[in-house]
Structure formats: C-alpha cells, structure tokens
N, C-alpha and C positions, 0 to 999 in steps of 0.2 A: 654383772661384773663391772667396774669402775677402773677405769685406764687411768695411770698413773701420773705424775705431775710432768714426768719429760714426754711422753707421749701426748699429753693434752698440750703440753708446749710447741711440740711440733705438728698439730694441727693448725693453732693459732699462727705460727708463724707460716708456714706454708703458701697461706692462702694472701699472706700479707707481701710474701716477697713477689708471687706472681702479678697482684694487685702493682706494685711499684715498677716492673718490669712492662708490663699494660699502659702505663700512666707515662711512662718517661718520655715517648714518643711524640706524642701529645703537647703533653705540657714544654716540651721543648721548642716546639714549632710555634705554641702558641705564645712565651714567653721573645722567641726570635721575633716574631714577627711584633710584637708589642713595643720590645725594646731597639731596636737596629746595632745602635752603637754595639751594646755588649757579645752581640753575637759576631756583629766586626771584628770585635776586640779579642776574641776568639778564634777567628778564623783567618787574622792576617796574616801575610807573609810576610818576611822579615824587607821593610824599606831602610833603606839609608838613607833617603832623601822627603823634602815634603815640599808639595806649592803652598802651600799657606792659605788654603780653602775651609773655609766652613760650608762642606756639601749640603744638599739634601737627601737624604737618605732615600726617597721614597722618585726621585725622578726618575722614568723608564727610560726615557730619549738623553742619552746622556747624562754630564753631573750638572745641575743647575748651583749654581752658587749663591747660597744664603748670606754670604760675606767674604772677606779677605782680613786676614791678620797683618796687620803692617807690619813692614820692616821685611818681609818675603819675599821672593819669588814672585809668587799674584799680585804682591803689592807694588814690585819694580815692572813687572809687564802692564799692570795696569789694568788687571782686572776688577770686576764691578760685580756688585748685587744682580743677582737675577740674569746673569751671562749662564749660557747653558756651553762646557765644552761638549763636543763630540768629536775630539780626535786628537789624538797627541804622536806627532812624525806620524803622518797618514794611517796611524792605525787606529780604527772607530772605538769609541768607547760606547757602551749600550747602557752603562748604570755604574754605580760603585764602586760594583764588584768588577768591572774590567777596569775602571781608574785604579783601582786599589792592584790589582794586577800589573797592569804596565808599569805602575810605580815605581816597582820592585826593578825592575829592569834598570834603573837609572842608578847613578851616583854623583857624587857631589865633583861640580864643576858643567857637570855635564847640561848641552842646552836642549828644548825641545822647542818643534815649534808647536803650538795649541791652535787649532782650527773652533773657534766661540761662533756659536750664534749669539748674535747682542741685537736686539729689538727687532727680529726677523731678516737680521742683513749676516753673511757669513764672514767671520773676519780672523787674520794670520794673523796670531802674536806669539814675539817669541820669549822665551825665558830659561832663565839659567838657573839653576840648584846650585845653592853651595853648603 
C-alpha cells in the first residue's frame, strides 16, 4: 500500500523541523561567538548615553580600548588605545557585558569617574555624558 502525497509530506517535513530545532542551539552559540557585535546588538539594553569607546570585545579583565571617537566623552577625559577600564563609580567591570550594563544606568549630563589601567599604573579619570 502506497501513503499518500500529504502523509509522505508529513514525514518529510517531520524530521526536518526537529532537525532545525536540534540545530538552533548550536548554530547560535557558535554564530555568537564568531560575530560579538551582533549578538551585542541583540542583547543590549536600552542606553541613553555612550563614552565613545571602540572596545574589544574579547577582554576578560575589564574593557581594553581599541580606540576613542573624537569629539566624546573618552575623547574630553582623555582616554587612549590600549587603556583597560575596570571600574566606573567603584563598580568593577569584568567585560563588556558589565560596561554595556552599567551604561544603562547613566544619563546625559551625568559624570562617572573611570578607574583605567594605563601601562600597568592605575589611574582616576573623570568624564561626563552628554
């Protein structure tokens, strides 16, 4: 006996939605982990404010900064390439994900001081959002 064309459809598809549900997990971690930004870009919470960092995505010990955007925040404090923060108003930052955290916390005007490692010396600076 020969099963019909929607029964043989829904074997076919069956095995394909379980197959996608299997895979999602996966492919999603290993696409996060590939791309950083896009999954930041996913998973921020709403800032109103920005220091004007280009981070590196990948430092464990705080945010290392791969640069500064002029005309900013980082650029009127006077931050520098290769300054690592670990702290913004005495609260540690561990990675990104706690900079991108605390962020959120702020508004415009408002000032923080930044606790930087800069060339293995630890240094207060402060800066304002606007």
């Amino acid at each position: 006996m020969m099963p019909n064309a929607i029964s043989a459809g829904v074997i076919v598809v069956m095995p394909l939605r379980r197959l996608q549900r299997l895979l999602f997990l996966p492919v999603f971690i290993i696409t996060s982990l590939l791309w950083p930004q896009a999954y930041l870009a996913a998973q921020q919470p709403k800032t109103r404010v920005t220091l004007g960092i280009k981070p590196d995505y990948w430092s464990t010990q705080g945010v290392r900064l791969k640069g500064v955007v002029k005309g900013t925040a980082a650029d009127r404090a006077r931050l520098q390439k290769d300054d690592v923060i670990v702290a913004f108003d005495k609260k540690a930052i561990k990675n990104i994900f706690t900079y991108r955290d605390l962020l959120s916390e702020y508004k415009a005007g408002d000032t923080v001081v930044l606790k930087v490692k800069r060339a293995g010396k630890l240094v207060l600076v402060g800066a304002r959002f606007e």
